[in-house]
N, C-alpha and C positions, 0 to 999 in steps of 0.2 A: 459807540459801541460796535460789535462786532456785528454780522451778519449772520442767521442761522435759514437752514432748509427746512422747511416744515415735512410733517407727512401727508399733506397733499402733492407731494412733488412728482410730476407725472412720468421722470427720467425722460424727458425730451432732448438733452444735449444743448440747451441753449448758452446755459449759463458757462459751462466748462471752461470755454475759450474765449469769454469776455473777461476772464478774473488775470489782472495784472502781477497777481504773486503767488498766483498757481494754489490759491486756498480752496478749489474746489478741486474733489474727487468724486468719482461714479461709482455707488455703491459696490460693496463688498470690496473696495480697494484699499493695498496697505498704504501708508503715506509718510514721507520724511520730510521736515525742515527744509532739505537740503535741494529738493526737487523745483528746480529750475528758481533757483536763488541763490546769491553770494554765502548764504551759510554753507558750512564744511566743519568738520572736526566737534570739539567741545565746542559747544557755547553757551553762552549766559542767555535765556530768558527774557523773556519782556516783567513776566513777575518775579523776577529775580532765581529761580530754578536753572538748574544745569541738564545739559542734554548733550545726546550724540546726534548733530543735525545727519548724519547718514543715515542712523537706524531707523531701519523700517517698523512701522508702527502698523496696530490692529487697524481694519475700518471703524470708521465710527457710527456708520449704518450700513447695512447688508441690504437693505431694501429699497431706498432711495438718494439719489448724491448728498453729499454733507461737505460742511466748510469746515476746514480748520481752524479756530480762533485764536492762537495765535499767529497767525499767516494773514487775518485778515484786515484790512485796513481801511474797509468803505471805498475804497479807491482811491482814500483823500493823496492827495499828489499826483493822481494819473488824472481822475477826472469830476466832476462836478457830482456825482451820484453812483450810489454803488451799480456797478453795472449787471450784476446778475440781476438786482429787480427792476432792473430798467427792461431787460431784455422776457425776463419769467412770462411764458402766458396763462399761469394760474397761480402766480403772486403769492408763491410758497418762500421766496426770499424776501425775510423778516429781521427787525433789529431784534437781537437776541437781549434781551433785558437783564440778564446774568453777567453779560459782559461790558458794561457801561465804557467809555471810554473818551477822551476830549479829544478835539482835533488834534493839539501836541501831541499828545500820547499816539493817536493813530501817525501822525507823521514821522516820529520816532522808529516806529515798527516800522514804514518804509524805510527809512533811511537806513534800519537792522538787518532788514531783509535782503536790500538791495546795495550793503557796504557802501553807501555814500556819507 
């Protein structure tokens, strides 16, 4: 399953730059597919929807960082554990139970993400 930020998130900056597919952003920020990843142009979805990986999107919270889930992948292929809650020091990086997901399935979204 995906990873989400809770709203205890104290906006420390820990997490931002441990995330391998750039699935976090610092509140009130727009965010695209396409932000520091192999998407570009139309693409297909992980559930099957169509997008413009360029187009800039709303934030998803104005008040503390948030994950993209579709971007996000546990880290499985980069590392043993997701690393925003490896790094959290008040463990607001939680599995999002809405977004359940198998390892396949997260290694898939790597390899969508990252055109391999």
């Amino acid at each position: 399953m995906a990873i989400k930020i809770t709203d205890e998130c104290i906006n420390c900056d820990a997490c931002i730059s441990e995330c391998p597919n750039n699935a976090i952003y610092e509140p009130d920020s727009e965010w695209a597919y396409a932000d520091e990843t192999a998407l570009s142009g139309t693409i297909t979805l992980p559930n099957g929807g169509s997008a413009d990986a360029d187009e800039m999107h709303e934030a998803i919270s104005d008040e503390f960082y948030f994950i993209v889930t579709d971007k996000c992948t546990e880290c499985k292929g980069f590392h043993d554990e997701p690393q925003c809650a490896s790094v959290c020091p008040v463990d607001c990086c939680v599995p999002d139970e809405d977004h359940e997901e198998t390892d396949e399935q997260l290694l898939a979204k790597k390899a969508w993400l990252h055109g391999e």
